[in-house]
C-alpha positions as CSV (number, residue, x, y, z in Angstrom):
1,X,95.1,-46.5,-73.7
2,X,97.1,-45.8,-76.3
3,X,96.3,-43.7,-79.4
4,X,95.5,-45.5,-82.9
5,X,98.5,-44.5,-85.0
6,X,100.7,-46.6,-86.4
7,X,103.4,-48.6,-83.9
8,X,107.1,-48.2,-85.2
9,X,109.5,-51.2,-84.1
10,X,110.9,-49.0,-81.4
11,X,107.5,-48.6,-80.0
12,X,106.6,-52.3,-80.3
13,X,110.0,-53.1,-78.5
14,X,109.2,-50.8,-75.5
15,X,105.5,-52.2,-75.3
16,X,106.9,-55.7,-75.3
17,X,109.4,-55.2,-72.5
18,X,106.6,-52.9,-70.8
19,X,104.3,-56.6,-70.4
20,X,107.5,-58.9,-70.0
21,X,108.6,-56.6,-66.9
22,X,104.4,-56.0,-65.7
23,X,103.2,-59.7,-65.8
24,X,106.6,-61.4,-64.8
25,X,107.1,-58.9,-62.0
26,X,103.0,-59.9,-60.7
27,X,103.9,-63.4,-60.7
28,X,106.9,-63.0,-58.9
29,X,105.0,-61.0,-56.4
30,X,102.0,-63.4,-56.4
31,X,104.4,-66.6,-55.9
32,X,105.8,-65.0,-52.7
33,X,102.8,-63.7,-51.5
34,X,101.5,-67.4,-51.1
35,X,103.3,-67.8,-48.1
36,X,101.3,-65.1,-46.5
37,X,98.7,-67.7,-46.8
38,X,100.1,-71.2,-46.8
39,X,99.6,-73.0,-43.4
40,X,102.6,-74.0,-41.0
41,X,104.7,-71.1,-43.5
42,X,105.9,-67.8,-42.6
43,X,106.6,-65.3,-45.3
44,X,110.1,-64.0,-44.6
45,X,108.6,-60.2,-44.3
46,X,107.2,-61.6,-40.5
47,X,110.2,-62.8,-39.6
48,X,111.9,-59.6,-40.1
49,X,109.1,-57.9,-38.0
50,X,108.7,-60.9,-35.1
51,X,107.3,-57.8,-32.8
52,X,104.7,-57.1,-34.5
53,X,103.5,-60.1,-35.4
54,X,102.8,-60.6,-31.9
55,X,100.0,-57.8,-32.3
56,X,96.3,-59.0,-33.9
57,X,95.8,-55.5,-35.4
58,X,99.0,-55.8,-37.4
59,X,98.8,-59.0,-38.9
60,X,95.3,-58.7,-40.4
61,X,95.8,-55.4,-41.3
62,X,98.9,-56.5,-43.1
63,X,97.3,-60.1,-45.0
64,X,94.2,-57.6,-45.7
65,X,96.7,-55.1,-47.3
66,X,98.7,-57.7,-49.1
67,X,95.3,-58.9,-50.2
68,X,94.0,-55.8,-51.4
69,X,97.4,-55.0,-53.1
70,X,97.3,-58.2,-55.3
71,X,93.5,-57.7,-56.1
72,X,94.4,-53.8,-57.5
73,X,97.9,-55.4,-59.1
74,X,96.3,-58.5,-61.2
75,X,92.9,-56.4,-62.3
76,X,95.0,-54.1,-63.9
77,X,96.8,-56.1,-66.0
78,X,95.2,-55.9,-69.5
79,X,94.2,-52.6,-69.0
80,X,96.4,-51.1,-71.5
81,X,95.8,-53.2,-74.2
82,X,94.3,-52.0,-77.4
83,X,92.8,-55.2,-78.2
84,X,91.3,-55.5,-74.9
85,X,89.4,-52.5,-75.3
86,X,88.2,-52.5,-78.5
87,X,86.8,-56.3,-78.2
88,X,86.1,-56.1,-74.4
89,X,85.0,-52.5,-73.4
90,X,82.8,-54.2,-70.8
91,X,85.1,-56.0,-69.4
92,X,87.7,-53.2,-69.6
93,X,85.0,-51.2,-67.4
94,X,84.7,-54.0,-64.8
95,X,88.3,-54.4,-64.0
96,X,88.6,-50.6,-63.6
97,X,86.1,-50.3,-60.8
98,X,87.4,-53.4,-59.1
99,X,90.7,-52.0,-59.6
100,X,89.5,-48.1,-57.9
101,X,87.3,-50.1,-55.0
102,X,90.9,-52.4,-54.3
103,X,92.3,-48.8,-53.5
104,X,89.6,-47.2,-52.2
105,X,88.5,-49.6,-49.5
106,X,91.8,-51.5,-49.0
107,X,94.7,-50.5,-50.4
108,X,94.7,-46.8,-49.0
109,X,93.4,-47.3,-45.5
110,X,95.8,-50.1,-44.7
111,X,98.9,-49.0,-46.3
112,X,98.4,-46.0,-44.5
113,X,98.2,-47.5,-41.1
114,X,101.0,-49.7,-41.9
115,X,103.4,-46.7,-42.7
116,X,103.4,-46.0,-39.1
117,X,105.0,-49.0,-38.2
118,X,107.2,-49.1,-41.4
119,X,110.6,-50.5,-41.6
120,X,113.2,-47.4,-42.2
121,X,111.9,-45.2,-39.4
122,X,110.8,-41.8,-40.4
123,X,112.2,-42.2,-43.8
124,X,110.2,-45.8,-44.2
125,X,106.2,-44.1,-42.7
126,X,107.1,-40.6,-45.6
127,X,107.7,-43.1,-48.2
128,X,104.5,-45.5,-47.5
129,X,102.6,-42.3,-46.9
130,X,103.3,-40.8,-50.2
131,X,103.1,-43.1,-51.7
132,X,99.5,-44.3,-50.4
133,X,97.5,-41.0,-50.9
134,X,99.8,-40.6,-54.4
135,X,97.8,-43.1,-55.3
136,X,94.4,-42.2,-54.1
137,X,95.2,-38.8,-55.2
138,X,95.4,-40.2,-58.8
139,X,93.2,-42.7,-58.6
140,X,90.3,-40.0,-57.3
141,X,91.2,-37.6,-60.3
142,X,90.9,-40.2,-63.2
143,X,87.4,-40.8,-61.5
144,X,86.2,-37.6,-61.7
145,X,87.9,-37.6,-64.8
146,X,85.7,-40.3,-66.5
147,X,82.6,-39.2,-64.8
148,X,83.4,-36.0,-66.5
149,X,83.7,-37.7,-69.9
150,X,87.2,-36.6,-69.9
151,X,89.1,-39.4,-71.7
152,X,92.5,-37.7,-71.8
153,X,92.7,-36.5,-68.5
154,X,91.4,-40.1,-67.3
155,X,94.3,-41.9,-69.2
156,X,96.5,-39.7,-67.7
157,X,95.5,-39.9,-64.0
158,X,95.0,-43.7,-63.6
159,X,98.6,-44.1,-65.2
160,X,99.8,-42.3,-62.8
161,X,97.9,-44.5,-60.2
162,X,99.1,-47.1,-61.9
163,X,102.5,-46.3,-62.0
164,X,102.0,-46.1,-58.0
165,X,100.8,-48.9,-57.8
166,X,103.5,-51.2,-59.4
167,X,106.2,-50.0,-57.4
168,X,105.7,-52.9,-55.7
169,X,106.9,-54.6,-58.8
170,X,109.8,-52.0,-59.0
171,X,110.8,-52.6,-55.2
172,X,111.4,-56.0,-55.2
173,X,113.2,-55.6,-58.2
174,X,115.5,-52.9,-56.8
175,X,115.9,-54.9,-54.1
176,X,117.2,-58.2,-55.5
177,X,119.1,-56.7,-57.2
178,X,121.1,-54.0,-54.2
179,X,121.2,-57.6,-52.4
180,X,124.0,-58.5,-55.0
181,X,126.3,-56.0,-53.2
182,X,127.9,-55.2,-50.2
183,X,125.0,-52.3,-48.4
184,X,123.4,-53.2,-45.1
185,X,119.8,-54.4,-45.3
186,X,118.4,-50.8,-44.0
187,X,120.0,-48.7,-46.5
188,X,119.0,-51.1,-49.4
189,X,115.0,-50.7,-48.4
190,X,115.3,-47.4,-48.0
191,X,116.6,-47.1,-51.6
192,X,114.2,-49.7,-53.1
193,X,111.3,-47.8,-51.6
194,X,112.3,-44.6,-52.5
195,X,114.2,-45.6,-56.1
196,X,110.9,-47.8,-56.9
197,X,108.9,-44.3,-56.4
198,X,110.9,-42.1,-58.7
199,X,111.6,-45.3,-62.0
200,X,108.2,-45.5,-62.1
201,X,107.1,-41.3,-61.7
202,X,109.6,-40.9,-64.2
203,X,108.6,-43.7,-66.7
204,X,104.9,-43.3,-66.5
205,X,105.4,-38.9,-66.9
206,X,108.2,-40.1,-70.1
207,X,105.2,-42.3,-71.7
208,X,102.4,-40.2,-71.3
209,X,104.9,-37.3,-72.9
210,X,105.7,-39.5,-75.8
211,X,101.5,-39.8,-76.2
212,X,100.8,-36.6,-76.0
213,X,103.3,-35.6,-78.8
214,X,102.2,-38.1,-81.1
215,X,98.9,-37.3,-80.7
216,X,99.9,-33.6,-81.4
């Protein structure tokens, strides 16, 4: 999505980290999310929330979430490639509407009805419920967007989805790495979910600035 001018080092090193941190942070999340799946295994996520596991509603709603979430995560990994959408256009087109439908009819409703039952208390549902109709909110506008033949504005809004989106990337990141000192378990997901939120609203606003100006 990006524009066709030349790349300077800089901006070659930047993109480089950008796929290093997007595809080995999906795999990390897709190698733990196996045990969501896996027979006679339970993700360590259930064992933290034992009473709700107890509950039907929860546990699908959660392994449809989870679901949805790596759907939404893995279709949008070659989105931003130049080569990819010059040689593939088609295919670009595909990914996007399975990405929009993952969000749309999973993502959304789930993660919103999770929130309510969100580790972190109060704290935990605001953050889950921003951060779910932030990115429907973003998602809905680069639709209209492209149906308006607005290529701009669409670039802009589904990065910002996107940027939403991969906080899940961002979270367990922020979370490894808070594990390596001494805070108690509650204050470090409170600050993963919340310091996930923020990196990536503040990356995704610093790249589209550095766009805009070289287009300009």
């Amino acid at each position: 999505m990006a524009s066709s001018s030349p790349v300077s080092p800089l901006q070659r090193i930047e993109i480089t980290l950008f796929y290093l941190v997007l595809f080995s942070g999906t795999l990390l999340i897709c190698w733990e999310s196996r045990l969501y799946y896996l027979p006679n295994t339970v993700h360590s996520f259930l064992l933290e929330r034992m009473e709700l596991t107890l509950e039907d509603w929860w546990r699908y709603t959660l392994l449809t979430h989870v679901t949805g979430g790596l759907i939404c995560l893995v279709s949008s990994l070659s989105q931003y490639s130049r080569l990819f959408l010059k040689r593939a256009p088609w295919l670009h087109r595909n990914l996007g509407r399975i990405y929009a439908l993952s969000i749309i009819m999973v993502v959304f409703p789930t993660g919103v009805a999770l929130s309510f039952v969100a580790k972190g208390g109060l704290s935990g549902t605001l953050g889950f419920l921003v951060l779910s109709f932030g990115t429907l909110f973003t998602l809905l506008l680069g639709l209209v967007a492209i149906y308006r033949k607005n290529l701009r504005a669409h670039q802009t809004w589904i990065s910002r989805s996107f940027a939403l989106v991969t906080t899940a990337i961002t979270f367990r990141s922020l979370q490894l790495a808070l594990f390596q000192f001494d805070i108690d378990y509650q204050t470090i997901y409170q600050i993963a979910l919340w310091g996930s939120i923020g990196i990536n609203v503040v990356l995704c606003e610093y790249y589209l600035l550095r766009t805009t100006k070289q287009k300009k």
